[in-house]
C-alpha positions in Angstrom: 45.0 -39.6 -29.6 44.7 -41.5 -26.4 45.3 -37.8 -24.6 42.5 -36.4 -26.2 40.1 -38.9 -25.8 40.7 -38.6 -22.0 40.5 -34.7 -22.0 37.4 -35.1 -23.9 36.0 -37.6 -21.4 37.1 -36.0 -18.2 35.8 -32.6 -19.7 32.1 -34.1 -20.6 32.2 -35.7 -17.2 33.0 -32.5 -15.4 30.1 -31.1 -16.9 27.4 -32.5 -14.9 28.4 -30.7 -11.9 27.1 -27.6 -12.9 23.7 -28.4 -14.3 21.1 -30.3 -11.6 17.8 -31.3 -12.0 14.9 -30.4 -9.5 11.0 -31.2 -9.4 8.5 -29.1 -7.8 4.8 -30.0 -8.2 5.1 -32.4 -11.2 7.3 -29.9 -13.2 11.3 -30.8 -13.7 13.4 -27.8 -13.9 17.3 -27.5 -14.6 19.3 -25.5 -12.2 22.3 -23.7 -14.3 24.3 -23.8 -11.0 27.5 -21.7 -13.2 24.6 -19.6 -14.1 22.7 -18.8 -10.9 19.2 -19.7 -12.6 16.5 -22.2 -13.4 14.4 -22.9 -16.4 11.9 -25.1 -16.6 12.8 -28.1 -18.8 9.4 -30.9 -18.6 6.2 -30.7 -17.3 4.6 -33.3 -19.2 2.8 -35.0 -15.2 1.4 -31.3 -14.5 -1.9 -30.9 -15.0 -5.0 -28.5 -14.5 -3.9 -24.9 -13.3 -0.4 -24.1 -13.4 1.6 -21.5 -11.5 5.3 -21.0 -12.3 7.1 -20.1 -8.7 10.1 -17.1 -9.7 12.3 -19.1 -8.1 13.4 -22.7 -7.6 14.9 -23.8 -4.4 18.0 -26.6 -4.8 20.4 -27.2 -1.6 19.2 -24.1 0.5 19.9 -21.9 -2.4 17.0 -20.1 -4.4 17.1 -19.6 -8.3 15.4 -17.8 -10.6 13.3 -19.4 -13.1 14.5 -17.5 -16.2 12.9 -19.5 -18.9 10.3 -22.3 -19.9 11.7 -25.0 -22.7 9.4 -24.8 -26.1 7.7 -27.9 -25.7 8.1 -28.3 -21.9 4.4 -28.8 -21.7 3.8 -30.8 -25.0 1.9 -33.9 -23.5 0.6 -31.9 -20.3 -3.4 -31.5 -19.7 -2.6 -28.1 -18.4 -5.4 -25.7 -18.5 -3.5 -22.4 -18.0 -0.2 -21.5 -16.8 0.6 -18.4 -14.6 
C-alpha cells in the first residue's frame, strides 16, 4: 500500500512539469508543454476589446492558442473578442 501511495504521489507531482501557466494582457492561458499548444484558461481582469494572439510565447518558445475554456470570460466586462 505504502508503494502505491508513493507512485501515486510522485506521478501527480511529475505532472506539473508539463502544464505552465502564462499571462498576456490580463488573460491567463495554459501552455500544454507535452502538447505544443496554449489555450486560454481565465480572463476574468480583461476588459473592453479583446484580441486573442495565435500564439503564446513561454521561455522563447511560441505556442499556439488552440482553444478558449467555456467560461474563461464569465465575470469579464469584455465588449467583443477577436
Amino acid at each position: 500500500m505504502k508503494k502505491l501511495f508513493l507512485f501515486i504521489t510522485l506521478l501527480t507531482l511529475g505532472m506539473g512539469v508539463w502544464a505552465q501557466e502564462v499571462t498576456v494582457n490580463n488573460v491567463r492561458y495554459t501552455i500544454d508543454i507535452s502538447a505544443g499548444s496554449a489555450f486560454v484558461y481565465r480572463g476574468d481582469d480583461a476588459s473592453g476589446a479583446l484580441t486573442i494572439p495565435s500564439t503564446v510565447r513561454y521561455n522563447g518558445k511560441d505556442y499556439p492558442v488552440t482553444s478558449i475554456g467555456a467560461n474563461a470570460f464569465y465575470l469579464s466586462g469584455l465588449t467583443s473578442v477577436v
